[in-house]
C-alpha positions in Angstrom: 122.9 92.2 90.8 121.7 95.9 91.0 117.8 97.0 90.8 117.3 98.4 87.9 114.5 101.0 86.5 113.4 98.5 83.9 112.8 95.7 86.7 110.6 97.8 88.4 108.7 98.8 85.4 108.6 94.8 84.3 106.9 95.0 87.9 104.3 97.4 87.4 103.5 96.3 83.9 102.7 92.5 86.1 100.5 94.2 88.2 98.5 96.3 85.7 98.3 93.8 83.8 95.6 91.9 86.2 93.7 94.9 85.9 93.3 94.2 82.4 95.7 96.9 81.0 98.5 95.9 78.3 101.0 97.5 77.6 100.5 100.4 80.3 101.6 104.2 79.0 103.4 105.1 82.5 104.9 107.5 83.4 108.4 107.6 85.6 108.0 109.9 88.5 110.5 109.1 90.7 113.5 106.2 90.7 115.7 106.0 94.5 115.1 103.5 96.6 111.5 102.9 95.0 110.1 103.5 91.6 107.1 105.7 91.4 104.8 105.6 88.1 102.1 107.6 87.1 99.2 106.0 85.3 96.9 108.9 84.6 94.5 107.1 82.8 93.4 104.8 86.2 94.5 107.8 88.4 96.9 106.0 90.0 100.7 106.1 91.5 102.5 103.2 91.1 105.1 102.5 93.4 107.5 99.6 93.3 110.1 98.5 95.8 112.4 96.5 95.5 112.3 92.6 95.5 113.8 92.1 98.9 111.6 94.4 100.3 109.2 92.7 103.3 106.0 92.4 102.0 104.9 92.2 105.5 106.4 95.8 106.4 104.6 97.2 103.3 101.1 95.8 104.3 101.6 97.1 107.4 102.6 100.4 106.1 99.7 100.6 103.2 96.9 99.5 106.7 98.7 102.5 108.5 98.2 105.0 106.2 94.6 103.9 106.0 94.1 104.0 109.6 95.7 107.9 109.9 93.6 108.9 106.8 90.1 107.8 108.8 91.8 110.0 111.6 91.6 113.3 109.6 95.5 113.3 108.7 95.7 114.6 105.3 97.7 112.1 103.5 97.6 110.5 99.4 96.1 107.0 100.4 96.0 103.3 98.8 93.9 103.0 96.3 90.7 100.2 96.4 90.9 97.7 93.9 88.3 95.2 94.0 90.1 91.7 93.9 93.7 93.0 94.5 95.3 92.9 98.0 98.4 95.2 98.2 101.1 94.9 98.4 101.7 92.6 95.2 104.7 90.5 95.1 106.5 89.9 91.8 109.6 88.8 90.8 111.5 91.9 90.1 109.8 94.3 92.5 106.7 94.4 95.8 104.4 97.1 94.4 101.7 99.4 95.9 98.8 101.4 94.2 98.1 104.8 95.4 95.8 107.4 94.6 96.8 110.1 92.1 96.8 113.7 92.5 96.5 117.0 90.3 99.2 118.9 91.8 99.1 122.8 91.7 102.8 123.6 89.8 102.8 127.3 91.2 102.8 125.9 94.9 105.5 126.0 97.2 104.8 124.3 100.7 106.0 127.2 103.6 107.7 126.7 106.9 104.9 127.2 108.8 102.8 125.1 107.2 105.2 122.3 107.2 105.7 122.7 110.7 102.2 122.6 111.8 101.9 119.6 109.3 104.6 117.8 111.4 102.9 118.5 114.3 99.2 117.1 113.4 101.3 113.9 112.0 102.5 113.2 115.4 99.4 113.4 117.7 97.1 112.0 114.9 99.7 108.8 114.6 100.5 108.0 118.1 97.3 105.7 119.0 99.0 103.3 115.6 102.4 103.1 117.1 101.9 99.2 117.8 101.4 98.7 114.7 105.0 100.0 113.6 108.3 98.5 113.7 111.5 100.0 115.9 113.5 102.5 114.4 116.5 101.2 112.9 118.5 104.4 111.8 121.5 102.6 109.7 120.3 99.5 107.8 120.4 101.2 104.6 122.9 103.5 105.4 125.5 100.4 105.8 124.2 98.4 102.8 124.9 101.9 100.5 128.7 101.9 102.2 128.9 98.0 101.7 128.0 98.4 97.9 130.1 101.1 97.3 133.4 99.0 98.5 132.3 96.2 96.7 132.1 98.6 93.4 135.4 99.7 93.8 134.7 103.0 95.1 138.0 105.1 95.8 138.8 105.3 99.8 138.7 108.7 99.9 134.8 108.4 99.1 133.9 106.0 101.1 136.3 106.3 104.0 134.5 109.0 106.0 131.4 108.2 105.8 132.5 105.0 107.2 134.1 106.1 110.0 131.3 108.9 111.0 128.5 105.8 110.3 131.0 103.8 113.2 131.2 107.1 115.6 127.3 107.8 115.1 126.6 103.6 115.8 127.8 104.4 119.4 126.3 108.2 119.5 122.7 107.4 118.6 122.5 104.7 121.1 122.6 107.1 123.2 120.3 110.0 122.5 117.6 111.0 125.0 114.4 111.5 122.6 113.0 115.1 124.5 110.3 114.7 122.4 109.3 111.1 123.2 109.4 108.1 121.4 106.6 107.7 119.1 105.5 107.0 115.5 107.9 109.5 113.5 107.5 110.0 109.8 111.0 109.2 108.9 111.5 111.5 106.0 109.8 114.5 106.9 110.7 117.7 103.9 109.0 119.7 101.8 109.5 117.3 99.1 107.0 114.5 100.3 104.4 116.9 100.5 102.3 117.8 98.1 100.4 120.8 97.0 96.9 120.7 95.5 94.8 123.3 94.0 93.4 125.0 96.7 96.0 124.9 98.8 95.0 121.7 100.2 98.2 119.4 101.4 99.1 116.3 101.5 101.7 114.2 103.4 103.5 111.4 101.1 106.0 108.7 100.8 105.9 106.4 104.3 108.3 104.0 103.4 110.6 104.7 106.5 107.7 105.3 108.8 108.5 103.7 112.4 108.6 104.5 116.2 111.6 106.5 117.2 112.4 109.5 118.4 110.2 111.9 117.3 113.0 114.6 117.0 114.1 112.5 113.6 111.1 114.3 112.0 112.7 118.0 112.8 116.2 117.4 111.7 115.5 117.4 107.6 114.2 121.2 108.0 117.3 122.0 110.4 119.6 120.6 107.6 117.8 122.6 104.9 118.9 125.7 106.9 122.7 124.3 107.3 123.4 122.7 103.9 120.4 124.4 101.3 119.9 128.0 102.3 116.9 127.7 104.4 116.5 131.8 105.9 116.7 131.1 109.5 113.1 133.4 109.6 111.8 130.8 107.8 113.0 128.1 110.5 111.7 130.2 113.5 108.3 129.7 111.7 108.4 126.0 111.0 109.4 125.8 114.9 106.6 128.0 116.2 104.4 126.0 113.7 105.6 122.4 115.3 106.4 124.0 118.8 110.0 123.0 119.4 113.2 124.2 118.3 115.8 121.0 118.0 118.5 122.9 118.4 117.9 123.5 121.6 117.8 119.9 121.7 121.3 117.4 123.4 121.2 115.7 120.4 120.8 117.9 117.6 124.6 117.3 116.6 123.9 113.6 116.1 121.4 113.7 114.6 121.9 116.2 111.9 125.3 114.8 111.7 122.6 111.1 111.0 120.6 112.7 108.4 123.5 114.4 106.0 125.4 110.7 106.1 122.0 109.1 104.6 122.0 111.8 102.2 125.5 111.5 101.0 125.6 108.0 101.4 122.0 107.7 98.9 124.2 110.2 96.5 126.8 108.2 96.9 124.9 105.4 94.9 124.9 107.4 91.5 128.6 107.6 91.7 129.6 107.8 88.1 126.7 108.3 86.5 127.8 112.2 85.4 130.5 114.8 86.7 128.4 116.8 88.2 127.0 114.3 90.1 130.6 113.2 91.1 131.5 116.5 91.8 128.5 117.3 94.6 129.5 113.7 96.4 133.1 114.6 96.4 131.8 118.0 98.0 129.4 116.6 100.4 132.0 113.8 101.7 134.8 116.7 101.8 132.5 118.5 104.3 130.4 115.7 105.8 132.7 116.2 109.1 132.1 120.3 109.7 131.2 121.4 112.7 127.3 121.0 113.2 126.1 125.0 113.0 126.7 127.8 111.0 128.5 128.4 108.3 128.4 125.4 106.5 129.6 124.6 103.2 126.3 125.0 100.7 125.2 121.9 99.1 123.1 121.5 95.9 119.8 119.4 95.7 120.0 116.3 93.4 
């Protein structure tokens, strides 16, 4: 059965509730593969993930954020709550309680300081990579595909993506990491930072956090340039800011190639809910196989 918005609500209502607040007024930040809540009146995010979530990899997650923070990396941490341990399991979701932000509207993160953010992420993280599971670069990628047959989903959807997940099962297995293999954010773009008043920033949303090749961390802002319109000025910057280009990189192709089939295959799952919607995942699979460079067919952001 499908996760659905209103279990993950039913979830953060259970947890609120122990802090003595019935019925919540929440509000819905964010529903993917996690629900986020705001709960202005505690200051709090709430974020939900699904019930067959590992608690165990969430702990670990919310005691790894906490250990970068007391390093100086400038992240939104876990809230305290006297008497509650995070994560807390319920029934229809494993939830987490995070610390909410004013967020300055006018803001817009730059290259450069996205870059340098990137940067400061990997040398403040590396001494907590034994804390953090293996990369594992198709787990949800697969379970999206193997949905999407069970639903029915027309072969001419689903049958690319399939066969680029097999070619890119072989290709990642062999990539050389240039970079190293260390902690890597996992979803490193401009969207899971945010932008206080005073230009202070913040790095968000570690749900994919792992150890991996750190070159996974470059490869969003590569695909903003390919796919979303990035100016390549503004790419230089980011790489000056980090201090490597990845497309000077033996596996650049692969992994861009990586990234745009998570991003089509996450579309992929709101199939039907509105034509535009179906119209962008019919343009994305059309053009999921183009050559990795420019030009490339322009996607819109969803």
């Amino acid at each position: 059965m499908a996760w659905k918005e209103s279990d993950a609500r039913m979830a953060a209502f259970d947890v609120l509730a122990r802090l003595g607040v019935d019925p919540p007024d929440m509000e819905l930040l964010r529903f993917g593969e996690n629900a986020l809540y705001a709960f202005r009146e505690r200051r709090l995010v709430v974020r939900v993930a699904r019930p067959s979530t590992e608690p165990g990899d969430v702990a670990r997650t919310v005691e790894f954020v906490r250990r970068i923070a007391a390093r100086g990396m400038p992240v939104s941490e876990p809230a305290y709550l006297p008497g509650l341990t995070q994560p807390v399991v319920t029934s229809t979701g494993v939830v987490t309680l995070w610390t909410l932000h004013d967020v300055d509207a006018g803001c817009r993160v730059t290259a450069p300081e996205l870059g340098g953010l990137v940067r400061r992420f990997h040398d403040l993280a590396a001494p907590e990579a034994g804390l953090l599971g293996g990369w594992e670069p198709f787990g949800l990628i697969r379970a999206r595909l193997a949905a999407a047959e069970r639903d029915g989903l027309e072969r001419s959807l689903t049958g690319p993506l399939v066969d680029l997940l097999r070619s890119l099962e072989t290709a990642v297995g062999q990539l050389s990491a240039r970079l190293g293999v260390g902690v890597m954010h996992g979803d490193m773009h401009y969207g899971n930072v945010l932008c206080l008043p005073g230009r202070r920033l913040l790095l968000i949303d570690f749900d994919q956090v792992c150890r991996g090749p750190r070159e996974w961390d470059l490869v969003p802002n590569l695909v903003t340039v390919r796919r979303f319109g990035l100016a390549e000025s503004e790419y230089q910057a980011f790489c000056a800011a980090y201090g490597f280009d990845l497309r000077i990189s033996p596996d650049a192709e692969t992994l861009v190639r990586l990234r745009e089939l998570g991003m089509v295959s996450w579309l992929l799952q709101q199939y039907g809910t509105s034509a535009v919607i179906d119209e962008e995942i019919r343009l994305r699979v059309g053009s999921i196989g183009e050559p990795v460079g420019p030009p490339a067919t322009r996607w819109h952001a969803h």
